[in-house]
N, C-alpha and C positions, 0 to 999 in steps of 0.2 A: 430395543432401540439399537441401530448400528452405531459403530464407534467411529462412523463420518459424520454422523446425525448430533451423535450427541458432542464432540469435538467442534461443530458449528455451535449449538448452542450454549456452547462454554464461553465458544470467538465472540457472540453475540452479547452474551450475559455481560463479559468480560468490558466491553465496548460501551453500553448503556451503566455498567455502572461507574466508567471512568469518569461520564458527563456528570453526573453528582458527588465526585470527587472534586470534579474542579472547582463545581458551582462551590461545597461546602472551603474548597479555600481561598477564592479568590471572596469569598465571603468572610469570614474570619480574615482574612489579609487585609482588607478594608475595615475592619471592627479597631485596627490596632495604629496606631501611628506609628510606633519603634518598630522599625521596618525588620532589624535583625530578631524583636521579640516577633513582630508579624509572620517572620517567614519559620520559626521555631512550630507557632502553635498551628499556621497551615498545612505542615509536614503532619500535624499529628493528627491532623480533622483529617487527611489525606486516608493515614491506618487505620484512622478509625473506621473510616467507610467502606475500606476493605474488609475491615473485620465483621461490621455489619450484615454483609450479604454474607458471609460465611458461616456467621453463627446459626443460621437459619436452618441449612441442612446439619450441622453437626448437633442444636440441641432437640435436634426433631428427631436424627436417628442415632444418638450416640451417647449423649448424656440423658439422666431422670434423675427426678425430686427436684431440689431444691437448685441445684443446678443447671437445669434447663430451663426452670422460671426463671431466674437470675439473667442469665444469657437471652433469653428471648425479652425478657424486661428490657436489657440493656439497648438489644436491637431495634425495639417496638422505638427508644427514645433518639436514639439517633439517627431513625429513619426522619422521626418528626422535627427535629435539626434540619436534617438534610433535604427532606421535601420543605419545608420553610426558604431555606439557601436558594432551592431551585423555581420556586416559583415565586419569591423572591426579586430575583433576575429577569424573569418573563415579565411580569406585572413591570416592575422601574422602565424596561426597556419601552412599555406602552405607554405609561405615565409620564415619560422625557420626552417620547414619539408628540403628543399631545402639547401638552406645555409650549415645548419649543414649536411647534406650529400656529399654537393658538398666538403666541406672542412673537412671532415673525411675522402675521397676516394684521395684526393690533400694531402695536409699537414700530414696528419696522417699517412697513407700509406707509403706516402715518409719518414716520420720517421722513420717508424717501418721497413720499409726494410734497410736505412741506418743501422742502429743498428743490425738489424741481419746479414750484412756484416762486420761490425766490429767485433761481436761477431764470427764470423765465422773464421774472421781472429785470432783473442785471439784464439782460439781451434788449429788453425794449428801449430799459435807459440810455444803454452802448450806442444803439443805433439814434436814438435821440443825438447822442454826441457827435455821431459820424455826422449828420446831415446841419446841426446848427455849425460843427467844423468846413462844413463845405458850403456853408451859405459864408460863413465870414471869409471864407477862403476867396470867393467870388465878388466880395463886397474891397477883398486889398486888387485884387486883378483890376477893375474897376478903377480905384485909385493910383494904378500903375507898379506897385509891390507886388510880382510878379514871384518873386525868390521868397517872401514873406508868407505867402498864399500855399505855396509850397509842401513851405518847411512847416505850416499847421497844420495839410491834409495829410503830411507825410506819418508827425509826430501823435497827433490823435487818431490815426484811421491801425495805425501798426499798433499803439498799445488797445485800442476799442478790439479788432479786431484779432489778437489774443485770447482778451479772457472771452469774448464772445463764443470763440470755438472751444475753449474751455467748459463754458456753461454746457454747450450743446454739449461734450461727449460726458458732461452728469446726466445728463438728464437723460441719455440713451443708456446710458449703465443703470441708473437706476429706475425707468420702464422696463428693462432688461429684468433685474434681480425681481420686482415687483412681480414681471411673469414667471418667473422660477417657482416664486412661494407659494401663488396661486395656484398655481399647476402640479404643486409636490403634494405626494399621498401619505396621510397618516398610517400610522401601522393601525393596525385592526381599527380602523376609521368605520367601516362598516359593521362594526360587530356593537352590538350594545354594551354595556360594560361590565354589567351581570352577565351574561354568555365569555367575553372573554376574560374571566376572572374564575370560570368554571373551566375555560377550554385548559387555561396556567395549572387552574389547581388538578384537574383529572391525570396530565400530562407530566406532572412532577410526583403525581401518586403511582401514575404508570412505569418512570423509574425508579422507582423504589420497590415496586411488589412483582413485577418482570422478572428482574434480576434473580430477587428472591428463592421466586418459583421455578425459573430454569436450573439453579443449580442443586435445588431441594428435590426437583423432577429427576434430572439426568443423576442425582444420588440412587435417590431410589427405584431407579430401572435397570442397572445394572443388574445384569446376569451372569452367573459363574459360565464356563469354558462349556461349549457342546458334548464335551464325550462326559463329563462329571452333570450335567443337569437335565430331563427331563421333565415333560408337560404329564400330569398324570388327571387320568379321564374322568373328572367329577364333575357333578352341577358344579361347581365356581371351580376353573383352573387355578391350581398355585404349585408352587417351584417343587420340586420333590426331589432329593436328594439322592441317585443312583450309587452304591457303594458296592465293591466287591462283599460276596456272601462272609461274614465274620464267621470266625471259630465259634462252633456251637458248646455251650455249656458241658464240661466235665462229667460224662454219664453217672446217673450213680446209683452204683449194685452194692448188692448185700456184703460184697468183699471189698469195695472202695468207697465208702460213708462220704459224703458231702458235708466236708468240715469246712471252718474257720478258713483255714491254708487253704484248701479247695476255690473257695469263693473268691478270698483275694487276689491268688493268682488269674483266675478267668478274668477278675477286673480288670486286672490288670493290662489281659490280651485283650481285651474290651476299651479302657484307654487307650490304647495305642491306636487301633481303630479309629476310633474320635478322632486322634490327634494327627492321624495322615490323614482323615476325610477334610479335616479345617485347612490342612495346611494344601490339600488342593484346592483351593477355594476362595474366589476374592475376600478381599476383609467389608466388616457389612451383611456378609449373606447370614441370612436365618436358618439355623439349625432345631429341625423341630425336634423336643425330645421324646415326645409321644413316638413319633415315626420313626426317631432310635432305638426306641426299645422296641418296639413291634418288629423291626429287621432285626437286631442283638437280641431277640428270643427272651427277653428279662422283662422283670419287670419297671414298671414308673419311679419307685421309690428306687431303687436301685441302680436304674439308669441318673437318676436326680444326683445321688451320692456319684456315680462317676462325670458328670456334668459338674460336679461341683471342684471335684479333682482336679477337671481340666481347667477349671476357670483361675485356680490359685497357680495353673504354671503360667497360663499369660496366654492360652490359645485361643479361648474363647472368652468372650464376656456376654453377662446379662443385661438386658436392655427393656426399656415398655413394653419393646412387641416382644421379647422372650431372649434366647439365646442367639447371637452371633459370632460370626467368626472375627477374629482381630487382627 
């Protein structure tokens, strides 16, 4: 995998797991009313959920026993925290979608038309007034009160004809608002509620095991430098470790015996080996020791004691899949 490739899907991992970072604290921030304790324990749902996605590839390729249960336990529970948090928020936000529509199109409606029958009714009364105001108006003209006739069409025609234009701009507001409610779309309105309750939960599972998997993946695809690693030609490829030829073991003739001293010292130019082959070599990469001792001319048990040398200076360590570099 290039190191654009997998730099993207760091950016990506990195990005999908902020979204269940937030979910799990504006989650937890809402669990708490003491806003200074609220904002303490959402910082810490915040690391937690970083450490979640992290623990994934370090107890897969870095710790064993008891330890890597531990840690993948831990992961396994705060993923299920965390996928709860996030679909959670999906689901409420459908469930308020709903709600608030059904009882805007119910309660609201019924309001607003109540009221625009009432208003309806004030407009017929009004105009009632204008006209019995302008018959009496016509009955003082008549009698020669001419100023009297007046001052009644003046005084009831200006207050009738107020609240009259008043009623009408309710009743245009709210025929108005009535068609907004009618007309607005519920969220997943068209989904049945078992399908969108499977879309939230697949979706909240898809950020949590994405994340996972991207940086468990780009762990373990990492390849040592081109001029230290070769492809070597078997039924299944696997990484082979090219090394300058080592010092071959201390000949031994009938006038220089293969002693104690002898052997340690070759170890020891045998150690050294190991320990510039690790130290060229990302931390992570697998060192097979079979295929150490088959190039170091030795044997397994042999080779095991200088693997084990190396591992108490701090070069290498042991792991599930075998030895790697540190």
């Amino acid at each position: 995998m290039s190191k654009k490739l997998s730099t993207l899907l760091v950016a990506i991992a990195f990005l999908l797991s902020s979204v269940t970072a937030i979910s799990v604290a504006l989650a937890m921030y809402a669990l708490i009313d003491d806003k200074k304790l609220a904002l303490l324990f959402a910082a810490a749902a915040v690391l937690l959920d970083i450490f979640k996605y992290l623990a994934w590839p370090v107890a897969i390729r870095a710790l064993q026993g008891t330890s890597a249960v531990l840690t993948i336990a831990c992961a396994l529970m705060l993923s299920v925290v965390s996928g709860w948090a996030t679909y959670d928020r999906l689901m409420s936000s459908i469930s308020v979608s709903k709600a608030t529509h059904n009882a805007l199109t119910t309660d609201r409606v019924a309001a607003l038309e109540s009221l625009a029958q009432k208003d309806s009714g004030l407009i017929a009364q009004l105009d009632k007034e204008i006209f019995d105001a302008s018959v009496q108006a016509n009955d003082l003209r008549a009698r020669g009160m001419v100023s009297k006739a007046l001052e009644l069409e003046e005084s009831v025609g200006t207050r009738a004809t107020t609240q009259r234009n008043q009623a009408l701009a309710r009743i245009n507001a709210g025929s108005l608002e009535i068609a907004q409610i009618k007309s607005a779309v519920v969220k997943a309105s068209n989904l049945p509620p078992l399908v969108a309750q499977l879309l939230c939960l697949g979706f909240a599972l898809s950020l949590e095991i994405v994340p996972a998997l991207i940086l468990s993946g780009v762990r373990g695809s990492r390849r040592s430098s081109p001029h230290v690693v070769a492809l070597k030609a078997t039924e299944t490829p696997s990484l082979v470790i090219e090394v300058a030829e080592p010092p071959a073991e201390v000949p031994v003739t009938p006038e220089t015996p293969k002693t104690a001293v002898t052997l340690l010292d070759t170890n020891a130019e045998i150690l050294k080996t190991l320990v510039a082959q690790a130290e060229m070599l990302e931390p992570g990469t697998p060192i097979r020791l079979k295929e150490f001792a088959k190039n170091s001319r030795i044997g397994n048990l042999r080779a095991g004691e200088i693997f084990r040398k190396a591992e108490t200076l701090g070069v290498i360590k042991k792991t599930t899949i075998g030895y790697v570099t540190a």
